[in-house]
N, C-alpha and C positions, 0 to 999 in steps of 0.2 A: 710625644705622639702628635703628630698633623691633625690636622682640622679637616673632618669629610663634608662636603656640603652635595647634599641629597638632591637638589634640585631637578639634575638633567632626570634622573632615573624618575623620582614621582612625576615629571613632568612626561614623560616618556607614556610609563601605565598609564596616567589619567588620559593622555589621549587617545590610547587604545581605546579602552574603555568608552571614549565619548563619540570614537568611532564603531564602536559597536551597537551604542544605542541608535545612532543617526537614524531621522524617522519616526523615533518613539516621539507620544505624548505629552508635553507641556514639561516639567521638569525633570523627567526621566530625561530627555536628550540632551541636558545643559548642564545638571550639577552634579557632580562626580559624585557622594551619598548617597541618590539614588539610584541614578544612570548603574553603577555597580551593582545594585541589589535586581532594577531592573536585567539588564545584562546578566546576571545571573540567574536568573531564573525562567530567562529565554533558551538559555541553553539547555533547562533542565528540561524546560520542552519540546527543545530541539532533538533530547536524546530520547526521548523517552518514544516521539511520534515516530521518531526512525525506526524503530521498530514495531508502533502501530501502522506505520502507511503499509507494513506487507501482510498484516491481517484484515485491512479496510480492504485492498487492491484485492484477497483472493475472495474475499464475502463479496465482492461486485461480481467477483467471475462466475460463482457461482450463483448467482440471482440470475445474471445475465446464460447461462445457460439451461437452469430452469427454464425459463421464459422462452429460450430456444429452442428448446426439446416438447414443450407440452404442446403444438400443433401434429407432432409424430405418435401423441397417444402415451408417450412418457412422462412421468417426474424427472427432476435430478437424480434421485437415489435411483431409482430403478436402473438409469441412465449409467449412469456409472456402475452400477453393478455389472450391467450388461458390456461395458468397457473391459470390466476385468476378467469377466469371462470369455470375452471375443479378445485375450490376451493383446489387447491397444493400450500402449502406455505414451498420450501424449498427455501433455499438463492443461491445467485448467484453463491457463492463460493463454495457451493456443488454440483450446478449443472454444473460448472463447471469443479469440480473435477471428477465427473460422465460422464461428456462426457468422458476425457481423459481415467481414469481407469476401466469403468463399461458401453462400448458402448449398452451391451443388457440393463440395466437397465435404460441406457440415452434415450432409444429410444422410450420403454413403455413409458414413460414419454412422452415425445414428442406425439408418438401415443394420448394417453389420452386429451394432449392440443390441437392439433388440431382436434379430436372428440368433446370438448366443442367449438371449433370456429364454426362461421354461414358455408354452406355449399358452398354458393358462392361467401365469400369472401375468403374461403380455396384454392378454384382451381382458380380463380384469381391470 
């Protein structure tokens, strides 16, 4: 049986690895034992945020439309109720973008939903 001598390959992963921590902290970026565990646990919060950054992103959209709507005499909720009765299905994230960039076109909007809301739960 030959002789296998492992070198190129652990030498190969360690540097992955020590290119993965590049940056990190004091001996997480230099000795393969930690840098690994480090590394490894960047990733689990790499996976994990990836799917919190689209619950953070629509909770801003939603604040940010609150805050948008209540000089029109609305909440959010009401707001959107008033969306789904004046049958407007655009997403939060454009009406969002539309408060900030397109106030005349955010407002028609607005107008429109609370025209489909009852008339005295409007001025309540």
């Amino acid at each position: 049986m030959a002789r296998v001598k492992r070198g190129v390959t652990s030498h190969a992963k360690h540097k992955k690895v020590l290119k993965a921590a590049k940056g990190f902290y004091g001996r997480r970026k230099n000795t393969i034992r930690i840098a690994k565990q480090a590394v490894e646990k960047a990733n689990q919060y790499a996976y994990r945020d990836r799917k919190r950054r689209k619950r953070t992103f629509r909770a801003l959209w939603i604040q940010r439309l609150n805050a948008a709507v209540r000089p029109f005499g609305l909440n959010y909720s009401r707001f959107i109720d008033g969306l789904a009765k004046a049958g407007i299905t655009v997403d939060r994230k454009v009406l969002s973008d539309l408060a900030i960039h397109e106030p005349a076109a955010f407002q028609a909007i607005v107008e429109q939903a609370k025209a489909a809301l009852p008339q005295e739960a409007a001025a309540a």
